[in-house]
PLY file of the C-alpha trace (Angstrom):
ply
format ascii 1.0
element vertex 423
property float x
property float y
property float z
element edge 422
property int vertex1
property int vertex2
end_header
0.00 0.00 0.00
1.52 3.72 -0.74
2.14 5.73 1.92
0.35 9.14 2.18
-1.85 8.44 -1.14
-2.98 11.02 -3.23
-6.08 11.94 -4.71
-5.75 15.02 -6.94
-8.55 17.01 -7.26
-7.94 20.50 -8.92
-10.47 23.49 -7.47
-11.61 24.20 -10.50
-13.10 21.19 -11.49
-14.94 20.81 -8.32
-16.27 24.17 -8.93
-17.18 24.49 -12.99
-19.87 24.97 -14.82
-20.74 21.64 -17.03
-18.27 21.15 -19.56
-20.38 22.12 -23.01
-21.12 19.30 -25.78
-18.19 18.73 -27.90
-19.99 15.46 -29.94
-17.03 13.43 -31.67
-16.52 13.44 -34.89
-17.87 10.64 -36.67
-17.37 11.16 -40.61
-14.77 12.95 -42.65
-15.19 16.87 -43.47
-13.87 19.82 -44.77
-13.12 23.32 -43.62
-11.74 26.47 -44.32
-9.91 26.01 -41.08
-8.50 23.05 -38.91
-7.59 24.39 -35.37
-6.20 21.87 -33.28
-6.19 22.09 -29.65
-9.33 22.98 -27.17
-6.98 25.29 -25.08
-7.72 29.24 -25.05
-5.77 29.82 -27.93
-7.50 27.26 -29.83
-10.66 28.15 -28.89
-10.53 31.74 -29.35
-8.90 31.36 -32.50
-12.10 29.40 -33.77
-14.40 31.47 -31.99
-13.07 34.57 -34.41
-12.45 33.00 -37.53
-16.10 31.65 -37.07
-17.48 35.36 -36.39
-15.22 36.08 -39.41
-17.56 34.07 -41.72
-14.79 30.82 -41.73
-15.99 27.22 -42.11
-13.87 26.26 -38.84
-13.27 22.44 -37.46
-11.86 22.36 -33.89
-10.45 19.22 -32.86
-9.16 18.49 -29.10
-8.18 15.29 -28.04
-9.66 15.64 -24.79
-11.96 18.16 -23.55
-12.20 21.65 -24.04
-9.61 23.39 -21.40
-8.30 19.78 -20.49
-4.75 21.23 -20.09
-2.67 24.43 -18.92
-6.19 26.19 -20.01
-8.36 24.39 -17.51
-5.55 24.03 -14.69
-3.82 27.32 -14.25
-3.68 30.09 -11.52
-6.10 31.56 -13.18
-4.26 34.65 -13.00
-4.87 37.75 -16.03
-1.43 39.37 -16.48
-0.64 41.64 -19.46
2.44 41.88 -21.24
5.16 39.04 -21.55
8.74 38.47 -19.60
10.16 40.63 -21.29
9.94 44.55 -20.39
8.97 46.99 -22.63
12.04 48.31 -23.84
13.30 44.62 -24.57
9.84 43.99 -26.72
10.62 47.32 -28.78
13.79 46.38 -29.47
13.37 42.19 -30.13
9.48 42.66 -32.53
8.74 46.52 -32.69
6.70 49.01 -30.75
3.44 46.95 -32.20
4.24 44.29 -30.23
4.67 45.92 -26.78
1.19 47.63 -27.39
-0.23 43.87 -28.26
1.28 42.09 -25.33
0.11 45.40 -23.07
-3.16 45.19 -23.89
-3.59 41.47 -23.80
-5.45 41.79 -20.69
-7.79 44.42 -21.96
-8.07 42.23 -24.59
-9.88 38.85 -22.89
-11.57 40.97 -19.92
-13.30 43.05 -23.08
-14.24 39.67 -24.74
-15.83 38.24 -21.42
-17.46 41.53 -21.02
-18.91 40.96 -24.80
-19.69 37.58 -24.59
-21.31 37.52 -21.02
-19.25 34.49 -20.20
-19.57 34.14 -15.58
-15.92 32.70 -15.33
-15.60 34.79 -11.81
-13.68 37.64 -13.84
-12.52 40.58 -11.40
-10.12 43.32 -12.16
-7.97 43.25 -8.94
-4.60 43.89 -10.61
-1.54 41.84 -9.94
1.96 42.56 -7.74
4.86 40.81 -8.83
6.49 41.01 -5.86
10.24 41.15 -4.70
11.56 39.34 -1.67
15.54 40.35 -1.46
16.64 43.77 -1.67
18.15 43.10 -4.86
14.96 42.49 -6.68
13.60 46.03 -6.05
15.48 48.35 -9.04
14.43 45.07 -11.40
11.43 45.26 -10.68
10.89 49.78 -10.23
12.64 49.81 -13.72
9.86 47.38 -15.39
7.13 49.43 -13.87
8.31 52.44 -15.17
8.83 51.37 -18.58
5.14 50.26 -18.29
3.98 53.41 -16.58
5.53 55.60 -19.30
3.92 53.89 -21.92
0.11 55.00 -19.67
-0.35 51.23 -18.04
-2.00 52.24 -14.79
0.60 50.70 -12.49
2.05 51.89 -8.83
4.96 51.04 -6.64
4.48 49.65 -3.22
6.84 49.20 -0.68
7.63 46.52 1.92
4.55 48.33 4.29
2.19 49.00 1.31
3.53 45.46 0.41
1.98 44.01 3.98
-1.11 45.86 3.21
-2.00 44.42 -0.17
-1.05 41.41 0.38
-1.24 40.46 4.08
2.28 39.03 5.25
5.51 40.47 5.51
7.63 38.38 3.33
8.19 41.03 0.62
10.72 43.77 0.37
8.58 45.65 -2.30
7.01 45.20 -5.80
4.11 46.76 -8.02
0.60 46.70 -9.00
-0.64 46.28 -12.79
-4.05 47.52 -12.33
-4.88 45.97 -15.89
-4.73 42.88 -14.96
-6.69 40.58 -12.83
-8.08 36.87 -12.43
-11.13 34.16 -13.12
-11.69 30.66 -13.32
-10.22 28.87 -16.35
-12.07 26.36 -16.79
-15.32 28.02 -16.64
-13.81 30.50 -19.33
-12.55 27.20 -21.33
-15.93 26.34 -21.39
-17.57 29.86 -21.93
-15.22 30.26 -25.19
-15.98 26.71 -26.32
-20.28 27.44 -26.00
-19.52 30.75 -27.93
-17.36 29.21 -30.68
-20.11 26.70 -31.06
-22.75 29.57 -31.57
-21.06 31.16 -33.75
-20.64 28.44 -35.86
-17.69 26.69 -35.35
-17.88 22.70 -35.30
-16.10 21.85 -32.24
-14.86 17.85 -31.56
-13.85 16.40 -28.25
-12.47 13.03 -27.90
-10.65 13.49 -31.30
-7.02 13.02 -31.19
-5.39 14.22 -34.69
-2.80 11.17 -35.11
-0.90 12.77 -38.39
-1.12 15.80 -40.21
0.40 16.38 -43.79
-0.39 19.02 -46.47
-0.41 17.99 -50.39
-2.70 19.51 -53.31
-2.74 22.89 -51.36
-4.84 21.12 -48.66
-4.09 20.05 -45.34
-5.09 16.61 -43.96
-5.60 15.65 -40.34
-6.23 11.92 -39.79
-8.12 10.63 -37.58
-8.71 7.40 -35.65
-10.95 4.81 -38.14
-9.96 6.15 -41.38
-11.83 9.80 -40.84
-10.13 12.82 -42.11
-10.33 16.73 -42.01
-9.74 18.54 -44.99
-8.71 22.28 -44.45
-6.91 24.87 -46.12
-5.25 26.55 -43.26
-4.22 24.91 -39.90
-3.20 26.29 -36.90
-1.69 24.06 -34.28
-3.15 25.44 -30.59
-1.32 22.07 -28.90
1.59 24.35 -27.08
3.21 22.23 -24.48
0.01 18.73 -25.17
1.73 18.49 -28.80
1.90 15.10 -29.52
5.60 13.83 -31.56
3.24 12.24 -34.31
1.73 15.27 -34.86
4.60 17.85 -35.58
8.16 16.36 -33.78
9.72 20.06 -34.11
6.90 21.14 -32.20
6.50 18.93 -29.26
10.53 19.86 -28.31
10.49 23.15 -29.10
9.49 23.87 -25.27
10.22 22.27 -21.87
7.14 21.39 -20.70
7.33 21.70 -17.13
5.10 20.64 -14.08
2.99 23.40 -12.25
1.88 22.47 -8.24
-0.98 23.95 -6.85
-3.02 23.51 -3.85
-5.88 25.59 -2.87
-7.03 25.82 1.32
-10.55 25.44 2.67
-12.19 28.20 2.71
-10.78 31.67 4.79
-12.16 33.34 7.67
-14.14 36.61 7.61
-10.70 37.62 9.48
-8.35 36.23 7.47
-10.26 37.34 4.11
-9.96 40.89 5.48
-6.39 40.66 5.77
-5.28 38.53 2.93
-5.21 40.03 -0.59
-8.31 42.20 0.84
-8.36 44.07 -2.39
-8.64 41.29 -4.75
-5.01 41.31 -6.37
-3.25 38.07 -7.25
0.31 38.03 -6.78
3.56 36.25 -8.40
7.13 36.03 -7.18
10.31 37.47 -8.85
12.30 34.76 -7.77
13.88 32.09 -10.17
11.74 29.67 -8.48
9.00 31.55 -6.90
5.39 31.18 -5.84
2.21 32.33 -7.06
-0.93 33.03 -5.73
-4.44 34.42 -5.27
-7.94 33.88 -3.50
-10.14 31.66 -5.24
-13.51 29.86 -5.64
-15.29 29.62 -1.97
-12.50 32.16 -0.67
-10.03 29.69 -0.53
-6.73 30.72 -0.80
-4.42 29.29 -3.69
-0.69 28.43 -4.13
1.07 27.48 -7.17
4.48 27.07 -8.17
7.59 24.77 -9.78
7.08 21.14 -9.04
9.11 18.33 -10.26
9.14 16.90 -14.08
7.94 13.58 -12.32
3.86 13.66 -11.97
3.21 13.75 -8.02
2.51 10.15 -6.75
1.61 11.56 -3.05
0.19 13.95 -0.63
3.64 14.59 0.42
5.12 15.65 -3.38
3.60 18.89 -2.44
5.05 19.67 0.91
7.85 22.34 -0.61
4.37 24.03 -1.56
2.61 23.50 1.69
5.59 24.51 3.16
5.51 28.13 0.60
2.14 28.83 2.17
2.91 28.54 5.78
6.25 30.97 5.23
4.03 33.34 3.93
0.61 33.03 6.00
1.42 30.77 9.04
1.18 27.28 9.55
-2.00 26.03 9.78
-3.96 25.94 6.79
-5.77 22.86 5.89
-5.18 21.86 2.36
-8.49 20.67 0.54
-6.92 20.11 -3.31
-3.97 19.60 -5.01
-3.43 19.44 -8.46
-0.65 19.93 -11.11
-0.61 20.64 -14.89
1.60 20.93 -17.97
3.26 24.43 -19.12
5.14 25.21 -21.92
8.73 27.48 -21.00
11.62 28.30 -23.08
15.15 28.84 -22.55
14.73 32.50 -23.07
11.36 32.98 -21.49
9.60 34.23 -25.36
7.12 32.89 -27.23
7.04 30.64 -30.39
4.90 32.31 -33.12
6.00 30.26 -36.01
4.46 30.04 -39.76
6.76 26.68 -40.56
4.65 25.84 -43.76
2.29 27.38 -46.54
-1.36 27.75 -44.67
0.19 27.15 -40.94
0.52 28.88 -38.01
1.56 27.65 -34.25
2.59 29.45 -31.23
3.84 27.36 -28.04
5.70 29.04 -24.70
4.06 31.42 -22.55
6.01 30.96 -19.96
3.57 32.13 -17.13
1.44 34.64 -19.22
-0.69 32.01 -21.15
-4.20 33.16 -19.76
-4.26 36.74 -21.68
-1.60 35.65 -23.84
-3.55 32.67 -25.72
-6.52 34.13 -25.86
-5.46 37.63 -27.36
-3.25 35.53 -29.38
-6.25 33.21 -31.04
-7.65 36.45 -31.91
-4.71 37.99 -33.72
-4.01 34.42 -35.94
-7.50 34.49 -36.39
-7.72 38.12 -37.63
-4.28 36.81 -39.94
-5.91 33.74 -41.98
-9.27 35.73 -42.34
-8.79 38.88 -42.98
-4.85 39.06 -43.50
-4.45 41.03 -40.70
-0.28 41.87 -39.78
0.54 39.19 -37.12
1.99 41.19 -33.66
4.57 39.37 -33.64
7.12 38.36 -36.63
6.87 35.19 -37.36
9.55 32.28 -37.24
9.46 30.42 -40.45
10.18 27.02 -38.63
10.33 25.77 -35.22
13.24 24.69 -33.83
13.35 21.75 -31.36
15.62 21.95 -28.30
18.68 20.16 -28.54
18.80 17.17 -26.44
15.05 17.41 -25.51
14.63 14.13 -24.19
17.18 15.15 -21.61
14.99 18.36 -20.11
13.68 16.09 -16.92
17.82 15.72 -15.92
18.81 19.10 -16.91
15.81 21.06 -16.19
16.12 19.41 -12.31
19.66 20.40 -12.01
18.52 24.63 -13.22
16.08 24.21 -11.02
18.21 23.77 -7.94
20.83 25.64 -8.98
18.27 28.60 -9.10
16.70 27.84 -6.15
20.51 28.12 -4.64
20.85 31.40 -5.66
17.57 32.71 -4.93
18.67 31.45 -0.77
22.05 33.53 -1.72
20.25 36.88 -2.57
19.94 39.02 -0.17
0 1
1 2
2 3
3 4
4 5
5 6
6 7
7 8
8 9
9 10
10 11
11 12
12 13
13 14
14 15
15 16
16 17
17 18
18 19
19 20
20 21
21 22
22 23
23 24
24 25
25 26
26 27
27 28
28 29
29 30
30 31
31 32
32 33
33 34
34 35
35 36
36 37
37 38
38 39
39 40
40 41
41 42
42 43
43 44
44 45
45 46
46 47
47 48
48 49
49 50
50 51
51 52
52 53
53 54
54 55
55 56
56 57
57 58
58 59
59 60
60 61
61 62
62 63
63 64
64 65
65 66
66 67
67 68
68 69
69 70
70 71
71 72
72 73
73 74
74 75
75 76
76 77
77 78
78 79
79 80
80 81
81 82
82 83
83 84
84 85
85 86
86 87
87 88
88 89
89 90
90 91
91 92
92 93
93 94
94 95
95 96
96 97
97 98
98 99
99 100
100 101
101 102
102 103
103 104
104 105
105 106
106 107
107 108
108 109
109 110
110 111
111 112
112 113
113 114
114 115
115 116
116 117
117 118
118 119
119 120
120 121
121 122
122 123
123 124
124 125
125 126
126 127
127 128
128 129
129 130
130 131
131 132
132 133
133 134
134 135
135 136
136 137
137 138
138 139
139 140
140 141
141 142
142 143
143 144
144 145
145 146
146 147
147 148
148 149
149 150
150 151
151 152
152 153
153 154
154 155
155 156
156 157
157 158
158 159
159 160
160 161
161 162
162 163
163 164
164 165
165 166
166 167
167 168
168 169
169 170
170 171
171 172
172 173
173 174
174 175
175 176
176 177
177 178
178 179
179 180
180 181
181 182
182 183
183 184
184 185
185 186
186 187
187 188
188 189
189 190
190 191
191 192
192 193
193 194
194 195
195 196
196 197
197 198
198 199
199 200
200 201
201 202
202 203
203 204
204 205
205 206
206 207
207 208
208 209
209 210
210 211
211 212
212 213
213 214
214 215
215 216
216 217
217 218
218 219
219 220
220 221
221 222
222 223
223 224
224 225
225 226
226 227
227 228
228 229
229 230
230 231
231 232
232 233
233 234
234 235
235 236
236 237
237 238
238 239
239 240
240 241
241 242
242 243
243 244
244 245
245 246
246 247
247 248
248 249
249 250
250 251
251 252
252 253
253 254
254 255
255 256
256 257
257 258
258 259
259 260
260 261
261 262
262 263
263 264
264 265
265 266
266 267
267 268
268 269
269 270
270 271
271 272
272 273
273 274
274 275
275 276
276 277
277 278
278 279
279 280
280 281
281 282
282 283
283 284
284 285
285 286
286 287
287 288
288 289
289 290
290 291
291 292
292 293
293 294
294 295
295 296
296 297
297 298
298 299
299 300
300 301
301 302
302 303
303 304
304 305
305 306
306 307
307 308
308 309
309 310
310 311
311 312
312 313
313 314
314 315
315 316
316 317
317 318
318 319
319 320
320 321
321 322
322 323
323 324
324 325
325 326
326 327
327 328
328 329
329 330
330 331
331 332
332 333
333 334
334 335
335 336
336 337
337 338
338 339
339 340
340 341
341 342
342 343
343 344
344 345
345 346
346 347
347 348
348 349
349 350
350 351
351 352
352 353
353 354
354 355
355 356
356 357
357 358
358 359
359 360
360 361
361 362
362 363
363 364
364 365
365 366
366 367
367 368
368 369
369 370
370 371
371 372
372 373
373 374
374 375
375 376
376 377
377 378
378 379
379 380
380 381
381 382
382 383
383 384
384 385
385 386
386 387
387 388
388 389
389 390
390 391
391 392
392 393
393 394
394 395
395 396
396 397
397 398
398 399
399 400
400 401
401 402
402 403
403 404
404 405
405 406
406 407
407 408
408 409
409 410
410 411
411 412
412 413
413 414
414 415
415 416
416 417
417 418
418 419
419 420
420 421
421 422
């Protein structure tokens, strides 16, 4: 019998709205359109090339939001790794202004849409914990701030305010961003994909895709195919080798912990995150977290490349929450998903072949990020709209990417080292 057994349970799945009718598909079609992946940047993407007039097939192997969509922090946070200056420099001022606004961008299309995915504006602190995070992170604000993002500084008191412990040195508040439940939004963009006219197919696993006669073809289990002319591959870090090899290792595809509490105290709600905000770390390997369905309080962070086997693969979490809030606090779920990084912390936006687009590694941003991001492709194979960002003309796989669970374990205690030697 295993010790200390687990049973994972994410909160979001105990709290979601029914998942919406994707039937399978049962007979081979055609489309203007193949988008592969039930993610937010697959559905979004089919949701506006549908409203676009497309003829748009949407094929997930699972179920719509079954990955990073439908297990993240659930946390809306504008603009990418990279600061402002960086972004000018690297794709052009059109960039910066499309990863600023990415935020604007899904809380506008909830707003439109009338999807109840527990949206609220609260803003988000990326906080500092050494002393030597603060310039970092007061030059990144102000690049923000002089481009008119409605952002503030807080220090280590303002810090204890917002937040409710005293384990930060400083950070600041991006008042554009803000937080909801993924999977009811998953599930909100799948329904309004569907009414728009998009044919949406759970339970369909694409098991090769190859282009000839200007077409592209997506086989299917039993012989049934999807004829398209454009594709765009919304897998990011669920890309299967058969599908497109270059893709699957062109990103790490690390492990994400969370847990989430029972449910706070009228107390402890008033003095933890009383205004709403979520919050992230600046450290190498930090923490991130928020209040969340039934005011419980969440915690998320780096967890091993192994899947977690027991209760007690998530004490370094546990452990996270009781530096910052006391000990204490009854855990109620755990749960762990699959996100796509990169070496260098930037997207993939990549147009490898005649009718194809794919983007992979968010990197922590993937919530605005994918969606905005559907929207933008979508605009691009409908209307030929200029793609934000410059596309790669092929993706490049990491070299030795079966190797990433030895070598990504070793980076992440080496940074973990040096975030105990910053002071």
């Amino acid at each position: 019998m295993t010790p200390n057994p687990l049973t994972l349970q994410s909160i979001w799945a105990a709290t979601a709205t029914a998942a919406p009718d994707l039937p399978p598909l049962r007979e081979s079609t055609r489309a203007d359109v193949l988008v592969v992946g039930g993610g937010f940047q697959g559905l979004s993407s089919a949701l506006h090339l549908a409203e676009a007039g497309a003829e748009v097939v949407l094929l997930e192997a699972e179920q719509a939001g079954f990955g990073a969509s439908g297990r993240n922090g659930g946390q809306v946070i504008p603009g990418l790794k990279d600061d402002p200056d960086t972004l000018d420099a690297l794709w052009g001022p059109q960039a910066t202004a499309f990863a600023g606004g990415t935020a604007d961008t899904l809380f506008a299309l909830v707003a439109r849409l009338g999807i109840a995915c527990d949206a609220v504006r609260g803003g988000w602190i990326q906080a500092g914990n050494k002393t030597v995070h603060l310039a970092g992170l007061q030059a990144r604000m102000a690049q923000w701030q002089a481009r008119g993002a409605d952002v503030a500084w807080l220090d280590a008191a303002a810090m204890e305010k917002a937040t409710g412990t005293a384990a930060f040195k400083g950070g600041w508040i991006d008042r554009r961003a803000g937080k909801l439940h993924p999977l009811k939004l998953a599930h909100g963009l799948a329904r309004a994909a569907q009414a728009a006219g998009a044919r949406l197919h759970a339970g369909a696993p694409v098991e090769a895709l190859t282009r000839a006669g200007g077409l592209w073809r997506a086989r299917l289990a039993g012989g049934i195919e999807v004829l398209a002319e454009q594709v765009i591959l919304a897998t990011n870090a669920y890309t299967p080798g058969g599908l497109h090899q270059a893709l699957s290792r062109a990103v790490v595809p690390a492990h994400s912990f969370q847990i989430a509490t029972e449910p706070l105290s009228e107390a402890q709600l008033a003095r933890i995150l009383p205004g709403g905000a979520c919050v992230s770390e600046i450290r190498r390997v930090g923490t991130y977290f928020r209040v969340g369905p039934e005011n419980r309080l969440m915690i998320g962070g780096r967890g091993s490349f192994a899947a977690p086997r027991r209760a007690s693969d998530f004490a370094a979490l546990e452990a996270e929450l009781a530096a910052l809030y006391g000990p204490g606090s009854q855990v109620s779920h755990r749960w762990f998903g699959r996100v796509a990084m990169t070496p260098d912390h930037r997207m993939r936006l990549c147009a490898p072949a005649p009718g194809m687009l794919a983007a992979t590694g968010f990197n922590g941003r993937g919530v605005a990020l994918s969606v905005s991001l559907g929207k933008a492709m979508a605009a691009h194979m409908a209307q030929g709209a200029a793609l934000p960002v410059p596309p790669l003309p092929d993706i490049r796989a990491l070299p030795f990417h079966g190797l990433h669970p030895i070598y990504g374990g070793i980076a992440i205690h080496y940074y973990r080292l040096r975030d105990r030697l910053d002071r």
